[in-house]
C-alpha positions in Angstrom: 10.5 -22.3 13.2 9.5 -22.0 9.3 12.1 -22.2 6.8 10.9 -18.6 5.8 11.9 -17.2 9.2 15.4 -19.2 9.2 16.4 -17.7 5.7 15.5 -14.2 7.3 17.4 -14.7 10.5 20.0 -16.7 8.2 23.6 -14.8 8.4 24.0 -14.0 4.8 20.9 -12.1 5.0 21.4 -10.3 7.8 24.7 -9.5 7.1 23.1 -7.8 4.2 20.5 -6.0 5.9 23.3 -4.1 8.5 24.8 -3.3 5.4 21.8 -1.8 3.7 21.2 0.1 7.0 24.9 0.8 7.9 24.6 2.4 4.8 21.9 4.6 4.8 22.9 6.1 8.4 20.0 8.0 9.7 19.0 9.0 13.0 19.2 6.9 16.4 15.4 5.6 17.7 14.3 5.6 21.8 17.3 3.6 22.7 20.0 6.0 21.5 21.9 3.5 19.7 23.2 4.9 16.8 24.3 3.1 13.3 28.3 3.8 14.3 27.6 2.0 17.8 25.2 -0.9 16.1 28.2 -3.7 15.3 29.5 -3.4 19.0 25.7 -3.8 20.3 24.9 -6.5 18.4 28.1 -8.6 19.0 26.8 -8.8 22.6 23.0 -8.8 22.2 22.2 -10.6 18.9 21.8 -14.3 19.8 19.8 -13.3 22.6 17.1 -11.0 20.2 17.1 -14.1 17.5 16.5 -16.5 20.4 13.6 -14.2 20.9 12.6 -13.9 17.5 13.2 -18.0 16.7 10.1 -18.2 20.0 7.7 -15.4 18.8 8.7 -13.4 22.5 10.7 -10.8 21.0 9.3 -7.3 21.3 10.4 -4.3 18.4 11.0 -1.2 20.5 8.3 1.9 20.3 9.4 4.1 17.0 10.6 7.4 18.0 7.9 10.0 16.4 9.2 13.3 14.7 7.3 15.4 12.5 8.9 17.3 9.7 7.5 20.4 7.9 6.0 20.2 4.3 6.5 22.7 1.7 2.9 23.9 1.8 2.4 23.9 5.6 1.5 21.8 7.8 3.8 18.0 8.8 4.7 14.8 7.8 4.7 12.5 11.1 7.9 10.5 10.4 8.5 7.2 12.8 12.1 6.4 13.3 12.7 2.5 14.5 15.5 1.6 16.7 18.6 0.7 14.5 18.2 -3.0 15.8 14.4 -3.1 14.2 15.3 -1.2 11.1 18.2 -4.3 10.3 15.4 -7.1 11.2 12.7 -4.9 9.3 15.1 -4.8 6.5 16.2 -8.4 6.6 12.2 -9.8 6.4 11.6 -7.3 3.4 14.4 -9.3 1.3 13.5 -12.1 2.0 9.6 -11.5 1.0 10.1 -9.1 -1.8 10.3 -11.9 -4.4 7.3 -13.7 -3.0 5.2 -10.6 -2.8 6.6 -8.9 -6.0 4.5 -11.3 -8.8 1.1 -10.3 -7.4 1.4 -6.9 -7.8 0.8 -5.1 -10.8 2.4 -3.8 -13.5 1.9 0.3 -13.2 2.7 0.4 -9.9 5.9 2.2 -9.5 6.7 3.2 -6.1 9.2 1.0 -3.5 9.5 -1.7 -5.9 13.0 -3.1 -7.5 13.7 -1.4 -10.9 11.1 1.0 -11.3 11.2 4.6 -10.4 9.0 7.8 -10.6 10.6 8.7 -14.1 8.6 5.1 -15.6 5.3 6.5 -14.2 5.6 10.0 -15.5 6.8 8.1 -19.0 3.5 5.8 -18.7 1.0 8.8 -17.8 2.3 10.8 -21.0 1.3 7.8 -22.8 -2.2 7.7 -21.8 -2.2 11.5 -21.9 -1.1 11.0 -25.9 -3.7 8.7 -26.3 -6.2 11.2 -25.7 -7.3 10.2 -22.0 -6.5 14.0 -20.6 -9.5 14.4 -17.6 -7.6 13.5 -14.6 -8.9 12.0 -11.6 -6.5 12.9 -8.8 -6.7 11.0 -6.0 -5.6 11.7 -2.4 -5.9 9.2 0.4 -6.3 11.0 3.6 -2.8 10.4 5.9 -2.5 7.0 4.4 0.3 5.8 6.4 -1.3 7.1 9.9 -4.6 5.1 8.7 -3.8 1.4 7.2 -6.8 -0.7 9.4 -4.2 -3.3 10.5 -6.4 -6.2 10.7 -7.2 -5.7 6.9 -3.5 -5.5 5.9 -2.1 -8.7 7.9 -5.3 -10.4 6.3 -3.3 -9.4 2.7 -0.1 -10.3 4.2 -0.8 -13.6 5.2 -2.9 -14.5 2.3 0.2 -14.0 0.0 3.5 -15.1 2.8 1.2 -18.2 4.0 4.1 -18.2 7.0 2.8 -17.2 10.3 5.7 -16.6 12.0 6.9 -14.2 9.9 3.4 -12.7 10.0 3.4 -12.8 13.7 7.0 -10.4 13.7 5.3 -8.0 10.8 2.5 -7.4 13.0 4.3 -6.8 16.0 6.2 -4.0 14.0 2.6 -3.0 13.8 1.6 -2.8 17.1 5.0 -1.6 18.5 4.2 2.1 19.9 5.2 5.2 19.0 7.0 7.9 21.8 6.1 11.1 21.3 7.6 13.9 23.2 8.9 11.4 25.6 5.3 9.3 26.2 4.6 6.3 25.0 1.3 5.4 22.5 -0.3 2.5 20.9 -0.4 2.1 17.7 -3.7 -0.2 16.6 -3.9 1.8 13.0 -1.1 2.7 10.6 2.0 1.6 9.8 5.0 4.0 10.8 6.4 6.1 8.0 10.2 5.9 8.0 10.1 2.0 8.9 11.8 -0.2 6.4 8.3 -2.5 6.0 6.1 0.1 5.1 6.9 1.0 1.8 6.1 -2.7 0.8 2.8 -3.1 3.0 1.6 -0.1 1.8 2.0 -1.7 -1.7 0.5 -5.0 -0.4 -2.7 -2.8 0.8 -2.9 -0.7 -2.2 -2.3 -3.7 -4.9 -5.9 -4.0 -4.0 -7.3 -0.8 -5.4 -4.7 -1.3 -8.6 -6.6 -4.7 -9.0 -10.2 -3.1 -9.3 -8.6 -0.2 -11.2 -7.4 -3.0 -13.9 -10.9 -5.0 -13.1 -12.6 -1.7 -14.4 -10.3 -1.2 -17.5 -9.1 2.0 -16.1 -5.7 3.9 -17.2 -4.0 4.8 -14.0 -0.7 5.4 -12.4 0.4 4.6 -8.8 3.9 5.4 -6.8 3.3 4.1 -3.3 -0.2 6.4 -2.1 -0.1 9.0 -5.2 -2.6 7.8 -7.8 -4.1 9.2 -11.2 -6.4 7.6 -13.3 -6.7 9.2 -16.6 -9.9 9.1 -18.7 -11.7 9.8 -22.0 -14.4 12.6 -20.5 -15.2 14.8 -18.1 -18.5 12.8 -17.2 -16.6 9.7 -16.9 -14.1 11.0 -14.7 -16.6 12.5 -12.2 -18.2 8.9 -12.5 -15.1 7.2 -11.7 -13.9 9.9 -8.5 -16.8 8.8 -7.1 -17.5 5.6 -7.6 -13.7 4.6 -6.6 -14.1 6.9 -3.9 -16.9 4.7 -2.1 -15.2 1.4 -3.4 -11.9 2.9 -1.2 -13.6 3.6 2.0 -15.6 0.5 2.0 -13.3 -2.1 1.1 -10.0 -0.8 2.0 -11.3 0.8 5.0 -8.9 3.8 3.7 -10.4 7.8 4.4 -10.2 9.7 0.5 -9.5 13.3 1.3 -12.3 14.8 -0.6 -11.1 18.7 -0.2 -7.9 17.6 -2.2 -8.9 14.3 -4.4 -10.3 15.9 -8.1 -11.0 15.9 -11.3 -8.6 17.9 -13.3 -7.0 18.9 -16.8 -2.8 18.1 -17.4 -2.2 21.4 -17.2 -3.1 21.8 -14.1 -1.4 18.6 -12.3 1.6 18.4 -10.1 2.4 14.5 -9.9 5.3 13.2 -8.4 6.9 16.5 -8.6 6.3 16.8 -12.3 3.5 19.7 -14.2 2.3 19.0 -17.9 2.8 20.7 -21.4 1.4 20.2 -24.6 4.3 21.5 -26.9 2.4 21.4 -30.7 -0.2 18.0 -30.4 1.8 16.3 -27.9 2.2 16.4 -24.3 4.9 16.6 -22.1 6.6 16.6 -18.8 8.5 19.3 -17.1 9.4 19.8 -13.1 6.3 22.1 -11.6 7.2 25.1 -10.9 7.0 24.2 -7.1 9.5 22.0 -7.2 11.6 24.6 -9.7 11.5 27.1 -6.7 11.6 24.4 -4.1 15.5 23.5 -6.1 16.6 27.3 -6.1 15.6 27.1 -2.2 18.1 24.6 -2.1 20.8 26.4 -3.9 20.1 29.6 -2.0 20.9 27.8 1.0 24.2 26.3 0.3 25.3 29.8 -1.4 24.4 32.4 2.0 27.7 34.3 2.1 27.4 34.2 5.8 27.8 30.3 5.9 31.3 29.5 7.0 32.6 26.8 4.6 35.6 25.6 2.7 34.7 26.2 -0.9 35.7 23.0 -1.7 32.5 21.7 0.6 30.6 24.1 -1.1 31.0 23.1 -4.4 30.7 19.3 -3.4 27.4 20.0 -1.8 25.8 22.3 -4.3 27.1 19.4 -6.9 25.4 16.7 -4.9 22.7 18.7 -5.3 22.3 19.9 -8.8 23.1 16.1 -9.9 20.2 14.5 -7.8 17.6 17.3 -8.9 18.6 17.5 -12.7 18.9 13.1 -12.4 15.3 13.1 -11.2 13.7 15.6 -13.4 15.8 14.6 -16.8 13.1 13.6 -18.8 11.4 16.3 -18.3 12.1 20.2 -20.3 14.1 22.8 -18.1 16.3 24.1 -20.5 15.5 27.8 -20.0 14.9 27.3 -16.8 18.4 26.0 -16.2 19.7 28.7 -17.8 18.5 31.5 -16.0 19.3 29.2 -12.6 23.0 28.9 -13.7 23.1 32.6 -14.2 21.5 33.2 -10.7 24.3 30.6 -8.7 27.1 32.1 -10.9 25.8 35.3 -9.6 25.8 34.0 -5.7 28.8 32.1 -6.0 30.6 35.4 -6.9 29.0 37.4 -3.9 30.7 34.0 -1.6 34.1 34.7 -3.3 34.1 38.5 -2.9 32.9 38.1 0.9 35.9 35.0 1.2 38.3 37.5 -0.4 38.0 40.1 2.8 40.3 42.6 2.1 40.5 45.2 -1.2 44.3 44.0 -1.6 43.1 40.2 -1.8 40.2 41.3 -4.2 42.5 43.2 -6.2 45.3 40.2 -6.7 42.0 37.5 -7.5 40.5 39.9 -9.8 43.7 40.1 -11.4 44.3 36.7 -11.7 41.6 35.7 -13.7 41.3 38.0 -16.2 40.4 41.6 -15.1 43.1 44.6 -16.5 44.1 47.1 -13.7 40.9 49.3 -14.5 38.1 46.9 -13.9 39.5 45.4 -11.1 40.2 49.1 -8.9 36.3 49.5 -10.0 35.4 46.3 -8.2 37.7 46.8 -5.4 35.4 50.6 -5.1 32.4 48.3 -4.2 33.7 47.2 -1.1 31.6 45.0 0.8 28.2 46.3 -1.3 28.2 43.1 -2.3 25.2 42.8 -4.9 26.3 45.9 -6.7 30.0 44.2 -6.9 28.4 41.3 -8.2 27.3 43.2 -11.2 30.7 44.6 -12.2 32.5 43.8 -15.1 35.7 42.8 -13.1 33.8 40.1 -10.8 32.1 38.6 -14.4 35.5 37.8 -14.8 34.7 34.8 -12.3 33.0 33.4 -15.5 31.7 30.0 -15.5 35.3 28.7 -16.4 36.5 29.7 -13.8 34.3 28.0 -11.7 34.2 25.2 -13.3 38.2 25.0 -12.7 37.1 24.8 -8.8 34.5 22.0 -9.7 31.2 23.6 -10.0 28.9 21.9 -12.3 26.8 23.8 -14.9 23.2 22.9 -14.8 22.9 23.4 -17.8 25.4 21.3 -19.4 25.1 18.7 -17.3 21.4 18.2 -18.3 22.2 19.0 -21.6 25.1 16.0 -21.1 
């Protein structure tokens, strides 16, 4: 066995790996096992599957196929691996990130250790303040459902140079998918929701960033999302088309032409991000799809017919707020924030009157936090007309202190923070 396969299989590493996994939780594959049952299975069944592995005879189980909805119709097909692969998926891809890491280049910014979408958005603005503003959007057709195997395990190999590992990767390949309870081969793709993919598909696509730098283009890639911004209009129809044929003939990759374009910043949504100029320079700011896509979100957790401590409540809407405003903060959302605070402060009221119930209980709150006798009896009148409640002086009295004392976060200040 290759010393690259015993420092995978070594017990440090894996160790690591059912943590990384353990920690992550997700959903069981086909054999129902799920990440609370893992330690017990693999105390019994682990020196048999190495065994396997150490000979080349082991066999990954099928990945269980569910497709979730996207925002703008149609699905994303989403292949869950057994908890047993996703530990020995995770364990090869620590071992081979540092080998595979060097080759690949320097503004590419998805799945790789210490980068993240915010360095990509930072890098386009740069190229869009340097005047390259025609944008050639690029849209690889189901990428993950397409990868030509053969072509990617020829990448593989020819930067591991260890074919047993190899030999494992592409049986992760080839391992079936079950859908609706029948089984499928898989001779094309690599499974989206595996713990290899996001580094193969950056092994495959390290290809196309190579021309892109061969040609002395300005581009930005996070995992199959690529722009390439240039100097013209002309140019950038040149270059759609050109790197259009170069992708279909030498990656063997489909470019879906109804959505791949040539385009201006104001009218590109990338990585979740639209484009301002504010005076002569250009800036980011979350698209309005993913604005309304956020008050979705917070609409959700604040339905007055949701039975919920408001303690979970306010932990989950705080979750939440912190991940969206953490993703978009370099981007401007001030006024939008502001009007969003107003809006929750509004629905969080409507969850309190609704918890409140009865006219005595609504009386006694809206006494405690401010309200004279007056103002609270015209609340109380309200009854359960909630929206028209909402908009009372005596429920205002729920102010944003007052929330804040029950550990709601402001969107605004914590951006602003």
């Amino acid at each position: 066995m290759s010393r690259l396969m015993d420092e995978i299989l070594s017990r440090e590493n894996m160790a690591q790996a059912y943590k990384k996994v353990k920690a992550n939780k997700g959903a069981s594959g086909v054999d129902g096992i799920s990440v609370d049952e893992i330690q017990e299975y693999l105390k019994e069944n682990w020196p048999g599957i190495k065994e396997r592995i150490k000979q080349r005879k082991y066999k990954p189980q099928p990945v269980l196929r569910v497709e979730i909805p996207k925002p703008n119709g149609g699905v994303r097909k989403l292949g869950i691996p057994s908890v047993v692969d996703r530990i020995i998926e995770q364990a090869i891809v620590q071992v081979i990130t540092p080998i595979v890491e060097p080759h690949f280049n320097d503004n590419s910014y998805g799945f790789r250790p210490g980068r993240r979408a915010e360095q990509a958005i930072i890098k386009l603005l740069e190229y869009l303040n340097d005047g390259y503003t025609y944008i050639v959007d690029m849209d690889l057709e189901k990428f993950f459902d397409n990868v030509p195997q053969d072509k990617l395990m020829t990448l593989v190999g020819g930067i591991i140079k260890d074919p047993d590992t190899e030999s494992l990767i592409s049986k992760y390949l080839k391992a079936g998918v079950m859908v609706k309870g029948r089984y499928e081969e898989t001779n094309v793709g690599t499974p989206q929701g595996g713990n290899l993919s996001p580094i193969l598909s950056n092994i495959m696509l390290n290809e196309l960033d190579k021309e892109l730098e061969e040609r002395g283009l300005n581009f930005v890639r996070y995992a199959d999302d690529c722009v390439i911004a240039v100097g013209s209009s002309a140019a950038a129809n040149r270059v759609m088309n050109t790197i259009t044929k170069w992708i279909e003939r030498k990656l063997g990759l489909k470019v879906n032409m109804e959505k791949t374009r040539v385009t201006k910043p104001r009218n590109l949504k990338y990585l979740g991000f639209g484009f301002v100029k504010m005076g002569d320079k250009w800036e980011a700011r979350p698209h309005q799809d993913s604005v309304k896509n956020f008050e979705r979100k917070l609409k959700k957790l604040t339905k007055r017919s949701w039975s919920i401590s408001m303690d979970e409540r306010v932990q989950r809407l705080n979750w939440v707020i912190r991940g969206w405003i953490n993703y978009y903060r370099i981007g401007r959302m001030k006024q939008n924030l502001i009007r969003i605070d107003g809006h929750l402060r509004t629905r969080m009221r409507i969850v309190i009157w609704k918890q409140w119930k009865t006219s005595q209980k609504r009386y006694w709150g809206l006494r405690k936090v401010g309200a004279p006798e007056w103002m609270a009896k015209q609340s109380v009148g309200f009854a359960d007309h909630y929206h028209g409640a909402s908009k009372t002086t005596g429920l205002r009295k729920i102010s944003k202190e007052v929330l804040a004392k029950r550990g709601l976060i402001s969107c605004v200040e914590y951006y602003l923070n």
